[in-house]
N, C-alpha and C positions, 0 to 999 in steps of 0.2 A: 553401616547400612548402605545398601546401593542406593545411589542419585543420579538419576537419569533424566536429563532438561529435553522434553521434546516440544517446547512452545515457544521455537524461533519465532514466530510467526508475530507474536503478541510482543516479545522485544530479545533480544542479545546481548548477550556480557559481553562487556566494554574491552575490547583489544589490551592487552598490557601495551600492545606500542604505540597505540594512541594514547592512552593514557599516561604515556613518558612525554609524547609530544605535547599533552595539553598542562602537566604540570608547572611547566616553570610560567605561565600564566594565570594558575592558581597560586603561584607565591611570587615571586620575585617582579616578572614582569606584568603589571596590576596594570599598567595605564588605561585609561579612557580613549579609545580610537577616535574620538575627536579632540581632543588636545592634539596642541603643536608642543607640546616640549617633547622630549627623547621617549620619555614614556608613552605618551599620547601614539607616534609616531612609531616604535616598535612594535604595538597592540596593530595600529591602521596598515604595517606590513605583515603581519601575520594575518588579517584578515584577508586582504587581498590576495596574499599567497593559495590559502584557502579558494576563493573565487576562482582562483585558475585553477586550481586541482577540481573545482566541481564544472567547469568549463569544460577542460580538458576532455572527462567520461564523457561528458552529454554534448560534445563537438558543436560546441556554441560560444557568442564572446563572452568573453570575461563581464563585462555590463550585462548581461540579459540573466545572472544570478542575484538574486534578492533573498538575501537569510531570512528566515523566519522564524520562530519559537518549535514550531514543529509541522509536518504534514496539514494538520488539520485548520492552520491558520492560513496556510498555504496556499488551501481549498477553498479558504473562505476567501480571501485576497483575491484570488484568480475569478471566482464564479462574482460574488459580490462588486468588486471592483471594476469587473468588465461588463455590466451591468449599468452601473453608476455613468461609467466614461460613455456607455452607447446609446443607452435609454431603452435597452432594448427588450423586448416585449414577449419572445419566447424560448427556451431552453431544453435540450432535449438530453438525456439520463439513462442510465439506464438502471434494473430493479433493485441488481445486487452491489451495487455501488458501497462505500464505506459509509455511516451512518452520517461523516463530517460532510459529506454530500447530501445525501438524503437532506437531511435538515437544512441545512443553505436553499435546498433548491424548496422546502415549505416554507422558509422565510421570505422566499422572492417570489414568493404565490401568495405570499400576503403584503405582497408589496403592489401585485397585480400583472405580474409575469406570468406569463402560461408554461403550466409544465410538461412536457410527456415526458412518461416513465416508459420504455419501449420493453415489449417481452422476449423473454428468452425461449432457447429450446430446453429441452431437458435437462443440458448438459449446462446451460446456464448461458450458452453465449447469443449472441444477437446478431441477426441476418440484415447484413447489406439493402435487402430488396424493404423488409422496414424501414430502415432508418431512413431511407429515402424517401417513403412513404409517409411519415414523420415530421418532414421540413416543410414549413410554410415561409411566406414571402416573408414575413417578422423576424424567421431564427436569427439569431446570433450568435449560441453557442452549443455544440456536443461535449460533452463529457462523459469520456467511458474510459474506468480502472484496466491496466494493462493488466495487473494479475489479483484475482482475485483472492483476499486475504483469508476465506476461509472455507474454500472448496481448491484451489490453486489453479482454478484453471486460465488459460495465457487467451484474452481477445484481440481478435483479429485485427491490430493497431494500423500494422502497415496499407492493409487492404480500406480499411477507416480513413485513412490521411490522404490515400490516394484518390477516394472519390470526392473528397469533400475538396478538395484541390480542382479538381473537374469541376465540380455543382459550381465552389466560385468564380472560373472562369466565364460561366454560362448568366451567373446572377450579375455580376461584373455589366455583361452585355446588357442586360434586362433595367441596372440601375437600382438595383437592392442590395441589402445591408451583407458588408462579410459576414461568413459562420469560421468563428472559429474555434480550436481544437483543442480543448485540456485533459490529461489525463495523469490519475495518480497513480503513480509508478513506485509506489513505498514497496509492494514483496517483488519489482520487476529490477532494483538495480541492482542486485547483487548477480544475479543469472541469465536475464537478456540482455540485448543492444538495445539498451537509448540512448541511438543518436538522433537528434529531437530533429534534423533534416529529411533522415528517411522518416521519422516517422512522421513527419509531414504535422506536430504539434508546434501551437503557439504556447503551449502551457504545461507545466511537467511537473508534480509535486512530489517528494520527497521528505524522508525521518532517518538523521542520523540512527537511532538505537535499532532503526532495523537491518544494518548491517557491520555491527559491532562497535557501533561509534559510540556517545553520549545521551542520555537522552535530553530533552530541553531546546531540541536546535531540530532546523529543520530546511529547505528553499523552495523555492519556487523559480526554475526560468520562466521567462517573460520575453517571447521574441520581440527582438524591436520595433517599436513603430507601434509596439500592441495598444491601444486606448486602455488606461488603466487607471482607479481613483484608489486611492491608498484609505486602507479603514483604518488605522490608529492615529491622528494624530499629535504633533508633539513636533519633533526634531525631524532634521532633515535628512536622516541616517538612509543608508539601502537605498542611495539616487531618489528620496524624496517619495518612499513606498513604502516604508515601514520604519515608522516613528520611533526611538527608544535608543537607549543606552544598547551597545551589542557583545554580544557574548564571548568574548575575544575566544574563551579556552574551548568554549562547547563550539566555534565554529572551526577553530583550530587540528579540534578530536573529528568534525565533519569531512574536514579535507585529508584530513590521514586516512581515514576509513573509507572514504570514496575511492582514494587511490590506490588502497590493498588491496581490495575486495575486485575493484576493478581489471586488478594483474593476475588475480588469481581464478578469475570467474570461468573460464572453460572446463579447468581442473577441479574445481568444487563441484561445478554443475554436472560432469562426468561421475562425480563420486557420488552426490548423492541422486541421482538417477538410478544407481545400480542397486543403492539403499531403499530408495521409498517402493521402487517395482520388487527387493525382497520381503519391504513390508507389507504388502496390498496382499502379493501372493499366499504371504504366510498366515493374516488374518484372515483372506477367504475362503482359506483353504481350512483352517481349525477353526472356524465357525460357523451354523446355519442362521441364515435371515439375518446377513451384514450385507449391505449395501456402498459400494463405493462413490461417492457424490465426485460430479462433476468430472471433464471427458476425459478417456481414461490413455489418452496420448496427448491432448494439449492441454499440458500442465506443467507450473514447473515445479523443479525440481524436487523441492524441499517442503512443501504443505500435503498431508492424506487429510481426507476426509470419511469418515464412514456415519452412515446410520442404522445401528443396532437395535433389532427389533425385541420389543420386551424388555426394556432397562432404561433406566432413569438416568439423565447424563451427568446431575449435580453428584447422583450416588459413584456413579462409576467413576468419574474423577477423584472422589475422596478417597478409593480405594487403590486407586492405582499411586497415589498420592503414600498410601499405607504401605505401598509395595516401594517406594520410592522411585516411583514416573510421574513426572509432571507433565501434562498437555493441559487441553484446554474442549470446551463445547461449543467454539463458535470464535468470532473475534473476540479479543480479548475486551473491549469496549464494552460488550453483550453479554458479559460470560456470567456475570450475575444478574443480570432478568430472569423472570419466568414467562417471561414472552418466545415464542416461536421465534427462529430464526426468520429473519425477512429474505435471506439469499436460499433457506431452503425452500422458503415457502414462494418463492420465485418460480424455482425449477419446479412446483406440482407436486412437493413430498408432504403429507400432511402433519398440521402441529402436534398430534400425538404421537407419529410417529419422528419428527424432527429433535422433539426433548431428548432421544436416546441416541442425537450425535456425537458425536469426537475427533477431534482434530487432532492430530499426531504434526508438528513440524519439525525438520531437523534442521542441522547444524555445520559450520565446516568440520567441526569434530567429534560429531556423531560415528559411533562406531558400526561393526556387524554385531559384536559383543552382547552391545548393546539393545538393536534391536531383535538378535534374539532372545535375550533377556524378555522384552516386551512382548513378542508371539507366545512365551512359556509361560505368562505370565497371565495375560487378556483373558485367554479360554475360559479360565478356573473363575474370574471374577464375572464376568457376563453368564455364565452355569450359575452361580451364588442369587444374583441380582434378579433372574429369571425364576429362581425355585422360589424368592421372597415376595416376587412381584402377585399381586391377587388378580392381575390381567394377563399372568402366562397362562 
């Protein structure tokens, strides 16, 4: 039967050459990176070997990498923690943020943190002339996703990092609190530059599994200097930022992955650029009333979005599932809700028409084969779903 994985987006099969790299950590070499014997000591070089391959990408020091379990702790570390260190009183978001945001930022609104949620255009991204409209004498922090996990579209980072560089020069003068800069960059390290200088962040979150690595592991830089309180405690691991026993092999599989993916990232992004504009084409071309979410040049590479009108998106995935294509309706986090998407319902697409989204992401080894496989394939299933539906 064909098998067709098109839900990069939600996680990625594990490199074989990371996973040569992290074996001999799952058997032979076991020590605890805090011991000093040989064992203790080979694990605490491999760790740190690792720090400098996630340094390296993100042209940061080696200290300003703190491991973490995954993105989502990452998120919480960074927003929570620099919260705790400032005392600070307001935070600004934006709609379509990952859910592991959303939620932190209703925890800290019951902590009595002010929140704004800043609105998007259509396309989903956020204007400058808001966000500065946004900021009161209290902010302390922006957070905004470089690429969005389930329309794929790329926000405006660098142009983000440069104002908010300006506002603090100006707030500096005035004698009010820094604002500073986090963004989760989980579908942005395989495809853009995060170099966390130009982009002008204090904060960068990141998921091995989203770019072929392990799942279970995960970091967070942390520019120095940054005011930060660590939520786990326990041990003094991660410079005294995250508590716990550390994952020698899953950080091990982190720092090979970062560094493949990183050598290879123009030549992936070039390939599958040429793939997702033959997939857009070829769905809107064999279909009536698909809509393509989110802007239809700033995006990367690798996530389609569409919203089909007349068809139910748990149905359509089971079938395409039958054909053997895997994607997904939304993040993979959401994909079993029956709640409306919050990212489409962001952009102004309504919930009944949002249940008949679908996400398509690919891969470095996605083929054209493949994806016409899925244009021959989609037509016939969305005709089926549409003749069944008692609202065609």
């Amino acid at each position: 039967m064909t098998k067709i994985y098109l839900d990069h987006a939600a996680t990625t099969p594990l490199d074989p050459v990371v996973l040569r790299k992290m074996m001999p950590f799952l058997k032979d070499d076991f020590g605890n990176a805090s011991s000093l014997h040989s064992w203790g000591q080979k694990a605490r070089q491999a760790i740190e070997n690792s720090r400098r391959q996630v340094a390296n990408v993100l042209s940061c020091q080696n200290e300003e990498i703190v491991f973490t379990s995954c993105a989502t702790e990452a998120n919480n570390l960074a927003l929570k923690g620099l919260i705790e260190a400032t005392k600070g009183k307001h935070i600004i978001i934006s709609p379509i943020e990952h859910h592991c945001i959303l939620d932190t930022a209703k925890h800290l609104k019951k902590q009595g943190v002010k929140v704004t949620c800043l609105k998007t255009d259509k396309y989903g991204l956020i204007s400058l002339k808001n966000l500065k409209d946004s900021i009161l004498p209290e902010t302390v922090l922006i957070s905004i996703m470089y690429v969005n996990n389930e329309m794929g579209i790329i926000q405006p980072l660098l142009q983000i990092g440069k104002f908010i560089k300006e506002i603090n020069k100006l707030r500096k003068a005035k004698g009010l609190p820094k604002i500073y800069f986090h963004t989760d960059a989980v579908q942005a390290i395989q495809y853009l530059d995060c170099d966390v200088n130009q982009l002008g962040v204090d904060f960068l979150s990141l998921s091995a599994h989203k770019f072929y690595g392990p799942k279970g592991v995960g970091a967070l830089f942390v520019r120095k200097n940054t005011p930060l309180i660590r939520q786990q405690d326990g041990g003094g691991q991660e410079f005294g930022l995250r508590a716990g026993t550390e994952n020698v092999a899953g950080i091990v599989g982190l720092g090979e992955a970062i560094k493949k993916v990183a050598s290879q990232k123009q030549k992936t992004a070039k390939k599958l650029n040429k793939l997702s504009k033959y997939l857009i084409e070829g769905v809107l071309s064999s279909i009536e009333d698909v809509q393509l979410t989110g802007h239809p040049i700033k995006r990367a590479p690798h996530i389609i979005s569409f919203v089909i009108k007349g068809v139910e998106g748990e149905s359509l995935l089971l079938m395409l599932n039958e054909k053997g294509i895997g994607g997904s309706s939304g993040s993979a986090c959401t994909s079993g809700s029956l709640q409306p998407s919050h990212v489409l319902t962001a952009i102004g697409i309504p919930p009944a028409s949002s249940h008949g989204s679908l996400r398509l992401s690919l891969g470095k080894n996605t083929t054209k084969k493949e994806i016409d496989y899925v244009i021959k394939v989609l037509p016939g299933i969305v005709k089926h779903l549409r003749q069944m539906s008692p609202f065609s």
